[in-house]
C-alpha positions, 0 to 999 in steps of 0.5 A: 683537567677532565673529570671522571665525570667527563670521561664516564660519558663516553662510549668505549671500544674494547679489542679482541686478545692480543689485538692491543699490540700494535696500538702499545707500539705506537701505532694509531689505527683501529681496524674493525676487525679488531674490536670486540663487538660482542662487548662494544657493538660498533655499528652503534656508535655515530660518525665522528664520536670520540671513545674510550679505547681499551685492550680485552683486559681493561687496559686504556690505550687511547681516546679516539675518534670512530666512523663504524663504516670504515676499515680503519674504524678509529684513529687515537687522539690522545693516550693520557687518560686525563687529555680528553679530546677538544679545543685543549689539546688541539692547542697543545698539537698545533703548537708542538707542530708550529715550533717545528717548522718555526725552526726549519723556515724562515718564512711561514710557508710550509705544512703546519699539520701532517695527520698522524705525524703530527699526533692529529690523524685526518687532518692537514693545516697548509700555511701560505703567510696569513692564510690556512688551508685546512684538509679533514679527511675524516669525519672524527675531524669533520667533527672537531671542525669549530675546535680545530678553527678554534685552535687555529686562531689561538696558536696561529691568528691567521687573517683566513682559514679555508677548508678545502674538503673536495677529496675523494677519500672524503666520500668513503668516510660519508661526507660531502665534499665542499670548499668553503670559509672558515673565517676571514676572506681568501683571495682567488689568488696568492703569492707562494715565494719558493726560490727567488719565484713568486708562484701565482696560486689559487687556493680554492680552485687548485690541486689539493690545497693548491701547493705541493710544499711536500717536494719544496727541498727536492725543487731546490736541491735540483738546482745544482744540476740546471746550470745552462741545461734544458729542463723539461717539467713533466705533470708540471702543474703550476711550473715549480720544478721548471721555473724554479731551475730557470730561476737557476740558471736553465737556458731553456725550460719546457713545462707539460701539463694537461690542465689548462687552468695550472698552465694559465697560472703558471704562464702569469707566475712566468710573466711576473717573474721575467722568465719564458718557458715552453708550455705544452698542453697534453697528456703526458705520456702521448707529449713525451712521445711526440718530443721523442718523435721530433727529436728532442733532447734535455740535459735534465728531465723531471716526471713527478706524476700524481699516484699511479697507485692509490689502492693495492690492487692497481700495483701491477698496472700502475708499476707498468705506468711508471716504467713506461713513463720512466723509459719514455722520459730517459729517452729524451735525455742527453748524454750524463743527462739527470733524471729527477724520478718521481712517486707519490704512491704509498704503495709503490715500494721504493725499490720498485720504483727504483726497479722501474727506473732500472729496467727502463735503463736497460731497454734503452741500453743505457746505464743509470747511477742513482746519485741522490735518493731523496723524500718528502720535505720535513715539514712532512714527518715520518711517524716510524709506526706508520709506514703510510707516513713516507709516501714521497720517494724522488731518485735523482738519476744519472744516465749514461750511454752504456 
């Protein structure tokens, strides 16, 4: 239990009127312009410090972390004013989180943190078995990093931690980017079962926390649609759409990928598990037209691009790409050929998406049934007062000759 005492000492940042809305309804950003700085200068406060936050009536609404350079300039932590901030709650959190993906995986696999669905905002935990990839995007976690290590032992006793902190998102926040031990050591490369395929990964040299369990459900509920199919895997990265369909029964499989690094690995998770793909080096969008060019086909093809769109202002050129891209893949696509739809852009409604999809259809004079309408995994939670929380929209498509 925290002290008055404990609490007294902390900084406090009070809103503007009405400004404490959002936040009683559940949300858990502070944005800049809503703080009273008259009352509670916030250019005052360092990086990373965690505050009282209370409405322009005294009412405490939160304790939350505060970087005063960002436009998201707090994220709350806790709302009971007697659950200050620390090792303790962290705990609390990943233990809530622990016993949700305990009922929905049978092997421990999966995100075990996803930020503010999981109450914890800027963090991300990945369990690989023994092994935790953590992910501080913030620099209110940045500091709470030997707490968060702390946690980690106590509810998971992993035999290593690593924070892979190289993202980019890191820098508008003021922090370095680094990969770096926590505890224990991690081995260049581990094994991540999905399937009946042992992937080859690697951790520190992979993309984001070297494994995208996000699209894991998707993978699988492809499955269906691959028996005795020609499958091609597009932004394939370490194969687990196409390999995880030639596990399933695809007769031909033909992954592309523009790093060399992810198509090495993906070539020895191939060999270890007895399965040939075609691989193909090259950027996407130029690979796609070529096949279209030597008159190739597919029975199923999967386009699952990194963000087009990662700020608002790229919607208009990033929802050209997608219908580009769309179109370029379904017309590759057999007759009753499936088209697995991909976006990871937050900022793409699903509707547009669904829009691109569509419009590329009909410049192909094709006609295209939307037959599964599907997101992210449930070990990515949607937090319903944060629509940033659903980002992963996948459309499985069935396109027709009109």
């Amino acid at each position: 239990m925290n002290t008055r005492a404990d609490t007294a000492l902390l900084p406090e940042l009070r809103l503007k009127r009405g400004e404490d809305r959002r936040l009683s309804a559940g949300h858990l950003w502070v944005f800049s312009n809503e703080v009273d700085t008259a009352r509670t200068p916030l250019q005052d406060i360092e990086p990373g410090t965690i505050c009282r936050i209370l409405s322009d009536r005294d009412k405490f609404l939160g304790y939350a972390y505060v970087n005063p350079h960002t436009l998201i300039c707090a994220r709350i932590l806790s709302r009971n004013p007697a659950h200050l901030p620390g090792k303790s709650l962290l705990v609390h959190r990943l233990q809530v989180a622990q016993s949700l993906r305990r009922s929905l995986y049978e092997r421990p696999f999966y995100r075990l943190v996803f930020g503010e669905s999981d109450a914890l905002p800027g963090l991300v935990l990945d369990r690989f078995g023994d092994i935790v990839v953590g992910q501080a995007a913030t620099a209110g976690m940045e500091a709470l990093r030997p707490q968060i290590e702390a946690a980690v032992r106590q509810v998971i006793d992993p035999a290593a931690m690593l924070w892979k902190n190289d993202m980019g998102v890191r820098e508008l926040e003021g922090l370095p980017a680094y990969v770096e031990t926590a505890f224990g050591e991690v081995p260049q490369h581990i094994e991540v079962p999905e399937g009946g395929v042992d992937f080859h990964v690697s951790l520190q040299g992979g993309q984001k926390t070297g494994w995208f369990f996000d699209q894991a459900m998707n993978r699988l509920a492809l499955r269906k649609y691959v028996g005795g199919a020609r499958v091609l895997d597009v932004f394939s990265y370490l194969g687990a759409w196409g390999l995880g369909a030639a596990r399933a029964g695809a007769t031909e499989v033909t992954c592309v990928d523009s790093s060399a690094a992810a198509l090495e690995a993906l070539q020895e998770t191939a060999i270890a598990n007895a399965i040939k793909p075609t691989v193909i080096r090259g950027d996407a969008f130029q690979v796609l037209e070529n096949l279209h060019a030597e008159r190739r086909r597919f029975d199923v093809v999967v386009i699952d691009p990194p963000a087009f769109i990662k700020r608002r202002k790229d919607i208009p050129k990033g929802t050209a790409a997608y219908k580009r891209l769309n179109q370029l893949a379904l017309q590759l696509l057999e007759r009753d050929g499936i088209l697995v739809s991909c976006s990871c852009s937050w900022h793409l409604e699903p509707d547009h998406l669904m829009g691109a999809v569509q419009r590329a259809s009909r410049h192909l004079n094709r006609f295209t049934q939307i037959i599964e309408v599907r997101g992210q995994a449930p070990d990515h939670p949607l937090h319903p007062a944060i629509a940033e929380s659903r980002y992963l929209k996948a459309y499985f498509c069935r396109s027709v000759q009109d």
